[in-house]
VOFIVO-611518 format. One record per residue (C-alpha): residue number from 1; chain; x, y, z. Coordinates in nm, 4 decimals. Layout:
N
R   i ch       c1       c2       c3
R NUM  A        X        Y        Z
...
//
This chain:
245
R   i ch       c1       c2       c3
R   1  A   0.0000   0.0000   0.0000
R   2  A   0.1636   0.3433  -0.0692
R   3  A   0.0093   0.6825   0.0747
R   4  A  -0.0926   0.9644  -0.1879
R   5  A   0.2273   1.1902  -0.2794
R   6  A  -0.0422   1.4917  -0.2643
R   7  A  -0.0716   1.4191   0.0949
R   8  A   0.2640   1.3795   0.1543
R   9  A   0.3167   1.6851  -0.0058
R  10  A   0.0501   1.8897   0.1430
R  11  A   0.1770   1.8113   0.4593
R  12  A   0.5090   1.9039   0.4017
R  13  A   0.4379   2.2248   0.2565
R  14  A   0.1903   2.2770   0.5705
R  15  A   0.4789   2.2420   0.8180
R  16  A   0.7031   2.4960   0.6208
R  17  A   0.4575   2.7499   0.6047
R  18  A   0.3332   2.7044   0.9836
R  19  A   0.6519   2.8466   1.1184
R  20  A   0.6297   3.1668   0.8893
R  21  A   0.2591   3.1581   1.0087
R  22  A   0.3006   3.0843   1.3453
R  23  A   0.3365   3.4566   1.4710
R  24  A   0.0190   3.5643   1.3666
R  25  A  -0.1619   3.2586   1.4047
R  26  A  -0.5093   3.2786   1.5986
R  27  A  -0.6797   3.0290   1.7894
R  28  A  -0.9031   2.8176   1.5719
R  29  A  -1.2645   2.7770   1.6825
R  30  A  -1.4568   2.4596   1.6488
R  31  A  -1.5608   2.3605   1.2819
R  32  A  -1.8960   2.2070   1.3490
R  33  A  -2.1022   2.2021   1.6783
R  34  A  -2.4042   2.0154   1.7763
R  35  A  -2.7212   2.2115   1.8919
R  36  A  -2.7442   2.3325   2.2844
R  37  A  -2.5929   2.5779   2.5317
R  38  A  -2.2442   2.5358   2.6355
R  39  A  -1.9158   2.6348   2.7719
R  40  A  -1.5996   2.7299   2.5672
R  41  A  -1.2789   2.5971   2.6329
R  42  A  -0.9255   2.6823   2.5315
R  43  A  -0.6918   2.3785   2.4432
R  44  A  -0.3072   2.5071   2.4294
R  45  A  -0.0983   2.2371   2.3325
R  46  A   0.2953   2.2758   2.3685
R  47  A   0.5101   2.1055   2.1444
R  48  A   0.8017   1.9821   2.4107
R  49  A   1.0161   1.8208   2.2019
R  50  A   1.3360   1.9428   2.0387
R  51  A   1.2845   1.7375   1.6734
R  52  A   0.9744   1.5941   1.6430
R  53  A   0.6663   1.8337   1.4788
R  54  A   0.3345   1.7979   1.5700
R  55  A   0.0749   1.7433   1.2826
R  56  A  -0.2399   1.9787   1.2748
R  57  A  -0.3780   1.8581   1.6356
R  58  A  -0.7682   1.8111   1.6330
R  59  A  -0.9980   1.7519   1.8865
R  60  A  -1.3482   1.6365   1.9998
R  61  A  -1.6025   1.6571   2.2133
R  62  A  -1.8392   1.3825   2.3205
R  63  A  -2.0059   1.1445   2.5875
R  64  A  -1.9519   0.8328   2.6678
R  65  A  -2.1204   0.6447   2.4370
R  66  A  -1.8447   0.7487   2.1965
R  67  A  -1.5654   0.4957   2.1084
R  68  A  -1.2111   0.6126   2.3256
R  69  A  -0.9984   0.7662   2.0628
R  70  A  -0.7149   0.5230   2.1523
R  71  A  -0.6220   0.2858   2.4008
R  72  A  -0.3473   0.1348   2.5391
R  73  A  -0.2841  -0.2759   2.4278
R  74  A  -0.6196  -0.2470   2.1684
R  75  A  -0.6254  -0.2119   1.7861
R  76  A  -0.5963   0.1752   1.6532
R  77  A  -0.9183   0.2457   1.4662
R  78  A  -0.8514   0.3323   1.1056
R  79  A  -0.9049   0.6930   1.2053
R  80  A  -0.6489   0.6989   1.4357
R  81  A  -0.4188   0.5192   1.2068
R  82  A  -0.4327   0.7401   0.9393
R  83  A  -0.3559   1.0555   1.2166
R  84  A  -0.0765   0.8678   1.3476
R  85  A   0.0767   0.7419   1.0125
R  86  A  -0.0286   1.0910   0.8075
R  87  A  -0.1003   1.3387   1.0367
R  88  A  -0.4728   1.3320   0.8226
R  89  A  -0.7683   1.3429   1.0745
R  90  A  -0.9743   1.3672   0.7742
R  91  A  -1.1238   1.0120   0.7535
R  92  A  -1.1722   1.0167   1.1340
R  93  A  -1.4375   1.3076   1.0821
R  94  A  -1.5405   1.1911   0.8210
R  95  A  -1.6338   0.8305   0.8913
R  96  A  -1.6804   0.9058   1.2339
R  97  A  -1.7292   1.1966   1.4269
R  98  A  -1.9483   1.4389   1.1304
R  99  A  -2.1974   1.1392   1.1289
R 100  A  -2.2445   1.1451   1.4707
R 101  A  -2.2776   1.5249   1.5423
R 102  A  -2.5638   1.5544   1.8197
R 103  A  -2.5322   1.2073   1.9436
R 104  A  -2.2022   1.0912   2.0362
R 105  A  -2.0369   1.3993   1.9512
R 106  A  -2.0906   1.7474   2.0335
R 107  A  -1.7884   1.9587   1.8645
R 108  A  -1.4966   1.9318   1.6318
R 109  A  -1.1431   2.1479   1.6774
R 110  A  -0.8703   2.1849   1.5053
R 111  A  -0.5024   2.3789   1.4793
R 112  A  -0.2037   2.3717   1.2886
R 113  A   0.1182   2.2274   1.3182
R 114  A   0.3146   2.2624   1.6012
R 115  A   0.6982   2.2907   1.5822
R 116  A   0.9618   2.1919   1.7934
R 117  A   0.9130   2.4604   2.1589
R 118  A   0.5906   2.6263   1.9966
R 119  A   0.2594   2.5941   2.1157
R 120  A  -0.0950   2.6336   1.9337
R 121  A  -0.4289   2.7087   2.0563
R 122  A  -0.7810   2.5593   1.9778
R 123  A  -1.1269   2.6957   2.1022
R 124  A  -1.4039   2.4256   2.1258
R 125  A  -1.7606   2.4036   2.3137
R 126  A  -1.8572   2.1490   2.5395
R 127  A  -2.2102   2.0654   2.6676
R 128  A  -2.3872   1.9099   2.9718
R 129  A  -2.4817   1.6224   2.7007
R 130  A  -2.0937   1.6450   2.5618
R 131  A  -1.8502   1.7075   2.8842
R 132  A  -1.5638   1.4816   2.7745
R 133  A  -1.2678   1.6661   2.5447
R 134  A  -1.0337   1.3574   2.3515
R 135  A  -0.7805   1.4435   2.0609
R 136  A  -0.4389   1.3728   1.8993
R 137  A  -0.1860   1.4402   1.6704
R 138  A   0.0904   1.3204   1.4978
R 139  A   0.4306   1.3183   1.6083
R 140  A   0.5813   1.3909   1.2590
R 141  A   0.9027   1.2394   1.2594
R 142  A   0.8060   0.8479   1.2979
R 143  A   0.6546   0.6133   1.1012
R 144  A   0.3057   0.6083   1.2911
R 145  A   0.3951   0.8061   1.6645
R 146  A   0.1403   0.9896   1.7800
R 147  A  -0.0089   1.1698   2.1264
R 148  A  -0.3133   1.2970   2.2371
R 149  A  -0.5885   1.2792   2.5636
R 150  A  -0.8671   1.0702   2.6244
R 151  A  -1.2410   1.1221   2.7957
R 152  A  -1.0830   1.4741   2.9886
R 153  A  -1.4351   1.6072   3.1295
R 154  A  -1.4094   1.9428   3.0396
R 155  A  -1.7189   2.0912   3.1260
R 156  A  -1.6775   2.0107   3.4865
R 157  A  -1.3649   2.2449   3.4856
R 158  A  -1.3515   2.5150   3.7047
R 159  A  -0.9960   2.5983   3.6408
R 160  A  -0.7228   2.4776   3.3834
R 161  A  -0.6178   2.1623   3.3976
R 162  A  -0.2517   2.0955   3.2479
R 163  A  -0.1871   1.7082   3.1003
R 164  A   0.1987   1.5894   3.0262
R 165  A   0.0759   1.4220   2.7190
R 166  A   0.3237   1.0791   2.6563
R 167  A   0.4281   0.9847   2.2613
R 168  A   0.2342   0.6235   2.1931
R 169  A   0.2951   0.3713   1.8487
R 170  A  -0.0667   0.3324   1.6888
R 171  A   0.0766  -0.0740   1.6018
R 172  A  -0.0632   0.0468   1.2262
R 173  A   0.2953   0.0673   1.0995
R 174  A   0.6764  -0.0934   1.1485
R 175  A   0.8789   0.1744   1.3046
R 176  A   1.1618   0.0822   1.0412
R 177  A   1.2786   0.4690   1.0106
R 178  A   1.3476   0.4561   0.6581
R 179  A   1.2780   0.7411   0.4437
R 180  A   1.0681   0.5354   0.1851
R 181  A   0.8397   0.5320   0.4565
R 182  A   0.8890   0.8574   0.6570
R 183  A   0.5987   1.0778   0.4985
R 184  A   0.8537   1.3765   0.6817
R 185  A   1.0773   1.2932   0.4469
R 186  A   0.8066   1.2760   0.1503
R 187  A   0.8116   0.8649   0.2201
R 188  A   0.5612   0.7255   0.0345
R 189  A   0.5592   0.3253   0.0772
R 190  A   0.4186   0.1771   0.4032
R 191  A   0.5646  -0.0726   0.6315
R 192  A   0.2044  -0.2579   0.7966
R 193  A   0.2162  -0.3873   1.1651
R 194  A  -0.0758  -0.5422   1.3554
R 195  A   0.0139  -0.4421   1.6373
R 196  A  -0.1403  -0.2798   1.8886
R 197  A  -0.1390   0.0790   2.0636
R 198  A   0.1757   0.1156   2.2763
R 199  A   0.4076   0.3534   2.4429
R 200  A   0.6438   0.5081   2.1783
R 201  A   1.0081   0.3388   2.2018
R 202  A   1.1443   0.6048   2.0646
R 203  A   1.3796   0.6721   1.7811
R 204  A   1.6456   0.4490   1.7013
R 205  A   1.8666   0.6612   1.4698
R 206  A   2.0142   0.3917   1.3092
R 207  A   1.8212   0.3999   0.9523
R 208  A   1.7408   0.7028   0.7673
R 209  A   1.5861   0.8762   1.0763
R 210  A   1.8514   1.1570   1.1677
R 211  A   1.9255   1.1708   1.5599
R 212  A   1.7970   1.4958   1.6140
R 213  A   1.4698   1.3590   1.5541
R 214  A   1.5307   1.1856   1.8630
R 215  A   1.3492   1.2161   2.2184
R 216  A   1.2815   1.0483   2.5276
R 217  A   0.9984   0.7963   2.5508
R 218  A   1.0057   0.8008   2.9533
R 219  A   0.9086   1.2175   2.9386
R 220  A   0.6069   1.4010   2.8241
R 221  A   0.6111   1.4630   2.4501
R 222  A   0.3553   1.7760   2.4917
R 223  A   0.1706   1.9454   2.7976
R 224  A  -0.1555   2.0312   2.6646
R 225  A  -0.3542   2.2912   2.8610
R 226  A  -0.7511   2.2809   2.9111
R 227  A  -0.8609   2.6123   3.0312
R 228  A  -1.2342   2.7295   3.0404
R 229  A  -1.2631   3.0503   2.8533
R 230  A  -1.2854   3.3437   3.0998
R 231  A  -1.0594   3.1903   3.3364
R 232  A  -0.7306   3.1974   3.1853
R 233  A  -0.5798   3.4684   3.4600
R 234  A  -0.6344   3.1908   3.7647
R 235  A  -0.3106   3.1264   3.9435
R 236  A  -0.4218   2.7842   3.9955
R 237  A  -0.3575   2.4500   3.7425
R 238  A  -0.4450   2.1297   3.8095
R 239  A  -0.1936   1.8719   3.6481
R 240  A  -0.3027   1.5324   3.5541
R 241  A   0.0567   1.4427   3.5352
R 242  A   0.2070   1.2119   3.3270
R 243  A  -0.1506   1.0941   3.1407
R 244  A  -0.1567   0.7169   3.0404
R 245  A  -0.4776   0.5543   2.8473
//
């Protein structure tokens, strides 16, 4: 199976023009919403690595009757394969979450890419009927890395809550680190694993994957912020530490 070179290209292109962009970049507010009063909350996600982008982040709101986004030792979905593999949330809206606007999902999200010690914000609603926040992104420089939260109630907030988000392997792809199949180095081919979702191992270095691409598996690839709009000036943050799903 190979990926589309448009894709490949598009999202190289993407992370070249998000660092020119990045100074007067804007939170992004939620794309779709379902019906019903809520609360807004801002999402500032922190890139904490030193070589590894962060693909276009998106996130989600929902109850529980929505699938988890990922879990540890299960199957990723073919949604989460393709953000963790492409950085392309596409077919997970599409498949998933748009159909199910007003029942398992209340609101989508969405940013750009994050480079290396840059951080991006995204707005998004949640509901009494949609409390729970859960999103991801890719981390750029792997063959199918990715990180992300799971089920965070959001509306309950009453002050931010900071997560040290951990780097996981979807299973979706052999983490052989050679260009051919490193879409950030416009890789086209694809290695398939069936595995299942993990924590990240890291990267090796000793392929095509350069060692500043490197970082530690053990440490918090991102610290993503939850903050209810209209209470960003609290002195207080919760942290959920290290979070693990």
């Amino acid at each position: 199976m190979y990926r589309s070179r448009t894709l490949v290209t598009a999202l190289a292109l993407g992370l070249v023009s998000s660092s020119a962009a990045f100074a007067q970049s804007r939170p992004t507010s939620d794309s779709m919403n379902a019906q019903g009063e809520g609360k807004r909350i801002r999402i500032t996600i922190e890139n904490l690595t030193t070589g590894q982008t962060l693909s276009p982040p998106v996130f989600v709101s929902h109850n529980s009757k929505a699938p988890m986004l990922f879990k540890e030792g299960e199957e990723a979905s073919f949604g989460l394969m393709r953000i963790a593999e492409e950085g392309n949330a596409g077919p997970l809206l599409s498949s998933v979450v748009t159909k199910n606007i007003g029942e398992e999902f209340g609101a989508v999200g969405s940013g750009t890419s994050i480079l290396p010690g840059q951080s991006r914000m995204v707005e998004l609603e949640v509901t009494r009927e949609f409390p729970m926040v859960s999103g991801a992104a890719m981390l750029v420089m792997t063959n199918d890395g990715f990180t992300g939260i799971n089920g965070l109630n959001a509306y309950e907030l009453s002050s931010p809550r900071r997560i040290e988000a951990m780097a996981y392997d979807a299973g979706t792809e052999k983490n052989n680190e050679r260009k051919s199949a490193l879409i950030a180095m416009m890789g086209t081919d694809r290695d398939p694993e069936n595995g299942k979702v993990q924590m990240h191992a890291g990267i090796r270095g000793n392929a095509d994957a350069p060692d500043d691409w490197k970082f530690d598996p053990s440490k918090s690839v991102a610290r993503i912020t939850v903050t209810p709009v209209g209470m960003e000036a609290t002195g207080s943050v919760n942290s959920d530490g290290m979070m693990k799903r």
